[in-house]
BASE-992988 format. One record per residue: x, y, z of N, C-alpha, C in turn; residue number from 1. Coordinates in nm, 3 decimals. Layout:
<pts>
[[X; Y; Z]; [X; Y; Z]; [X; Y; Z]; NUM],
...
</pts>
This chain:
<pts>
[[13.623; 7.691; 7.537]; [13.494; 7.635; 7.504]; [13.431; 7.580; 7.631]; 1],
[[13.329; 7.593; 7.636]; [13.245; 7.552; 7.769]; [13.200; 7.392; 7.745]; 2],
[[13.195; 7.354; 7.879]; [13.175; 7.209; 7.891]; [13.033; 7.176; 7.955]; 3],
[[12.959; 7.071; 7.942]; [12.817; 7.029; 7.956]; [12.832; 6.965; 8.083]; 4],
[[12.744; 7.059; 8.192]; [12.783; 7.005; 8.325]; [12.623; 6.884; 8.321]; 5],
[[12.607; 6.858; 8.457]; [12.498; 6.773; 8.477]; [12.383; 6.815; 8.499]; 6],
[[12.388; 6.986; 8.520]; [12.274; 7.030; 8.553]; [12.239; 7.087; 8.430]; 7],
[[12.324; 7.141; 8.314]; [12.231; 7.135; 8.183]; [12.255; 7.021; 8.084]; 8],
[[12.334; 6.924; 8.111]; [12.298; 6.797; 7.986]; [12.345; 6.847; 7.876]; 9],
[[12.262; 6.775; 7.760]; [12.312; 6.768; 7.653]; [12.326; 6.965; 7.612]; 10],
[[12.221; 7.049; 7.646]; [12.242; 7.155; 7.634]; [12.333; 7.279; 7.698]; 11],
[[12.425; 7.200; 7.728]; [12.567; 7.325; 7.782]; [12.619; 7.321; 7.693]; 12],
[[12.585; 7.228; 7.546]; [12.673; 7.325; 7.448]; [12.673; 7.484; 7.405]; 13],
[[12.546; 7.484; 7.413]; [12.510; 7.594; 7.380]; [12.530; 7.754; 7.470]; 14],
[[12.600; 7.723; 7.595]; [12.658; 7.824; 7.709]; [12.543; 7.898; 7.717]; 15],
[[12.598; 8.062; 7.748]; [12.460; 8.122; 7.818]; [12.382; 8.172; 7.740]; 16],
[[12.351; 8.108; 7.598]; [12.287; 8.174; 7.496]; [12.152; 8.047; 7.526]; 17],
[[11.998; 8.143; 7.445]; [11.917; 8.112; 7.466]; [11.823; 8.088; 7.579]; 18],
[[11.887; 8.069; 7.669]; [11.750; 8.094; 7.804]; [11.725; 7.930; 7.856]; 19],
[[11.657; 7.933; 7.998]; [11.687; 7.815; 8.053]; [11.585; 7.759; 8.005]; 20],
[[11.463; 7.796; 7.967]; [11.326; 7.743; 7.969]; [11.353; 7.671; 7.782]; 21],
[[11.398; 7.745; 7.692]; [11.421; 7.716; 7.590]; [11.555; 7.508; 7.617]; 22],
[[11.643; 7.576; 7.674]; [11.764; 7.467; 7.646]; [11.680; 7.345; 7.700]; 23],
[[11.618; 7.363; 7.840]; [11.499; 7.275; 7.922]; [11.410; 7.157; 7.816]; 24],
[[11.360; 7.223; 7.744]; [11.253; 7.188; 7.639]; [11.366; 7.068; 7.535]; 25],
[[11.450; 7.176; 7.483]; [11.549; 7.088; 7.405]; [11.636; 6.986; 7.475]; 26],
[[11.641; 6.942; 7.623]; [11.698; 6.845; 7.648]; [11.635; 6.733; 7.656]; 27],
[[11.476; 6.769; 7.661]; [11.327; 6.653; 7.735]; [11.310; 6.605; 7.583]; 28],
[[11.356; 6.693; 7.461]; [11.300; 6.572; 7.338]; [11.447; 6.512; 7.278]; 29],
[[11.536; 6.562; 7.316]; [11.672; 6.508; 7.271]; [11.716; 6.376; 7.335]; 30],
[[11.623; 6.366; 7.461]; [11.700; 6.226; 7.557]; [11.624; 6.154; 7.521]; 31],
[[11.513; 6.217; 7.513]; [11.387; 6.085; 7.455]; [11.443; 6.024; 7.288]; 32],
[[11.434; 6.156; 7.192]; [11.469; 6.121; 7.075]; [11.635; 5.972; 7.037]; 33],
[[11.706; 5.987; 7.177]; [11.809; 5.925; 7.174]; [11.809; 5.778; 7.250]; 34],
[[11.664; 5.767; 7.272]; [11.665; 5.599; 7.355]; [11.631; 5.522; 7.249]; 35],
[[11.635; 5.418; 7.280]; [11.566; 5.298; 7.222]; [11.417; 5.302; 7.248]; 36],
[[11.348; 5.344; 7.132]; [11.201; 5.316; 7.082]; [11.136; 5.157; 7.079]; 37],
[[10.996; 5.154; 7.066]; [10.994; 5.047; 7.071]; [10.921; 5.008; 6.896]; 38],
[[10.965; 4.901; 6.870]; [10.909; 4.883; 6.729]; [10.813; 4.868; 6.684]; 39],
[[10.741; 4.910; 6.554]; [10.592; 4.870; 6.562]; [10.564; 4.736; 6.491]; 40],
[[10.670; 4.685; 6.432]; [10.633; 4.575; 6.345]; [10.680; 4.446; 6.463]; 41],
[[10.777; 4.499; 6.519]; [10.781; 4.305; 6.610]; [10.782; 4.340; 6.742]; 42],
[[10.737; 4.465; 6.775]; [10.683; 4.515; 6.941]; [10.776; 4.532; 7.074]; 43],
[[10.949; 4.519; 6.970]; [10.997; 4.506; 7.093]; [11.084; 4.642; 7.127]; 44],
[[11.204; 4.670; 7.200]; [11.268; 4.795; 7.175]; [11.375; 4.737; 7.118]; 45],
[[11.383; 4.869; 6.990]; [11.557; 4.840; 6.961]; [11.567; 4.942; 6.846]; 46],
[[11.504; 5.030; 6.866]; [11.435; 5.090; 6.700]; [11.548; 5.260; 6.743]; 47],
[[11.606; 5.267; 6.677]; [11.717; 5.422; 6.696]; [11.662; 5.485; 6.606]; 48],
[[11.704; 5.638; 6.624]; [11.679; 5.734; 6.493]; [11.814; 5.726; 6.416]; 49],
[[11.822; 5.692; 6.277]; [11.906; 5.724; 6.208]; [11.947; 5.861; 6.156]; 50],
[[11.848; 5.944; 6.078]; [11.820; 6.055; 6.029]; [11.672; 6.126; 6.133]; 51],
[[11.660; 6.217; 6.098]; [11.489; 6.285; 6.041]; [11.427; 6.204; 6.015]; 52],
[[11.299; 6.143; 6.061]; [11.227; 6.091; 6.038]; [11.266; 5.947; 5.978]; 53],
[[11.378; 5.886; 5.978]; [11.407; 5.740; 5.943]; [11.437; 5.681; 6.072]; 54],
[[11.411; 5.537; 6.096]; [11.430; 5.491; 6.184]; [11.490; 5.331; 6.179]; 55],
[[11.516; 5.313; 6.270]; [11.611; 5.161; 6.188]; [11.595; 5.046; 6.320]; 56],
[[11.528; 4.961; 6.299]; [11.492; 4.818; 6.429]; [11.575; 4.751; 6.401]; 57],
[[11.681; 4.714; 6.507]; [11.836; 4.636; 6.481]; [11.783; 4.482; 6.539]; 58],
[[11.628; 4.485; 6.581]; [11.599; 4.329; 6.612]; [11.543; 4.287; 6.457]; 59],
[[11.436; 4.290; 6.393]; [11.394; 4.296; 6.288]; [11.448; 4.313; 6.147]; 60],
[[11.543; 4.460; 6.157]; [11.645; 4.472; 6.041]; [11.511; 4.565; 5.941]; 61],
[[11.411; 4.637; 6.053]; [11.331; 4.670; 5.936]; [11.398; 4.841; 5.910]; 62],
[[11.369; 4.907; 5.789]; [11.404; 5.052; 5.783]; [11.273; 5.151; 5.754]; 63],
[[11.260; 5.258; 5.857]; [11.146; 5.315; 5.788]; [11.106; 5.430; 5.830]; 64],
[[11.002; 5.510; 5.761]; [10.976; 5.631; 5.770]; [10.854; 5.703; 5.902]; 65],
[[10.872; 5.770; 6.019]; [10.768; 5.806; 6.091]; [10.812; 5.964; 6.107]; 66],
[[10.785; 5.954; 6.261]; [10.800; 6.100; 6.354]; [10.918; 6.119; 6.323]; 67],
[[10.962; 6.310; 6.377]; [11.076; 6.346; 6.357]; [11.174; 6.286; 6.442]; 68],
[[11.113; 6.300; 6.596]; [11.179; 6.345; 6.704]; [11.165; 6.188; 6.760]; 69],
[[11.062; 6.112; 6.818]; [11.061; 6.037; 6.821]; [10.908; 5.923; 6.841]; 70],
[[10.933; 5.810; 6.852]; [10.784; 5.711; 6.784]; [10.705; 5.719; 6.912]; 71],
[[10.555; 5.727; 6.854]; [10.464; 5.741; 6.995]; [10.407; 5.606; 7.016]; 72],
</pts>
C-alpha cells in the first residue's frame, strides 16, 4: 500500500490514480474543510465539521446545519 508523502498530502492515498490537477483541488478543500472555522453565533474559532453539512462550536456547545465543505 502506498504511503502519503509531503508533496501530495492528504491525497497519496489515492496513488497514481486520478491526475495531479484533480488530487491538487481535493487537498485545497480537505485542509480547509479540516481547520477550525470560525463561529457565527459567538465569533470565535472552534467550530469542526462533524458530518456533511453539520457543524459543532466546542466554545458555545452550539450544533448546526450550513456548507458542505466548509463555513464562509
Amino acid at each position: 500500500m502506498t504511503t502519503k508523502s509531503k508533496k501530495t498530502k492528504s491525497a497519496g492515498r489515492f496513488g497514481a490514480r486520478y491526475g495531479k490537477t484533480v488530487k491538487d483541488k481535493f487537498v485545497k478543500v480537505e485542509s480547509k474543510q479540516r481547520m477550525k472555522q470560525t463561529c457565527p453565533f459567538c465569533k470565535k474559532v472552534g467550530v469542526k465539521r462533524i458530518s456533511k453539512g453539520v457543524w459543532k462550536c466546542h466554545r458555545c456547545d452550539k450544533k448546526f446545519a450550513s456548507n458542505t465543505y466548509f463555513l464562509d
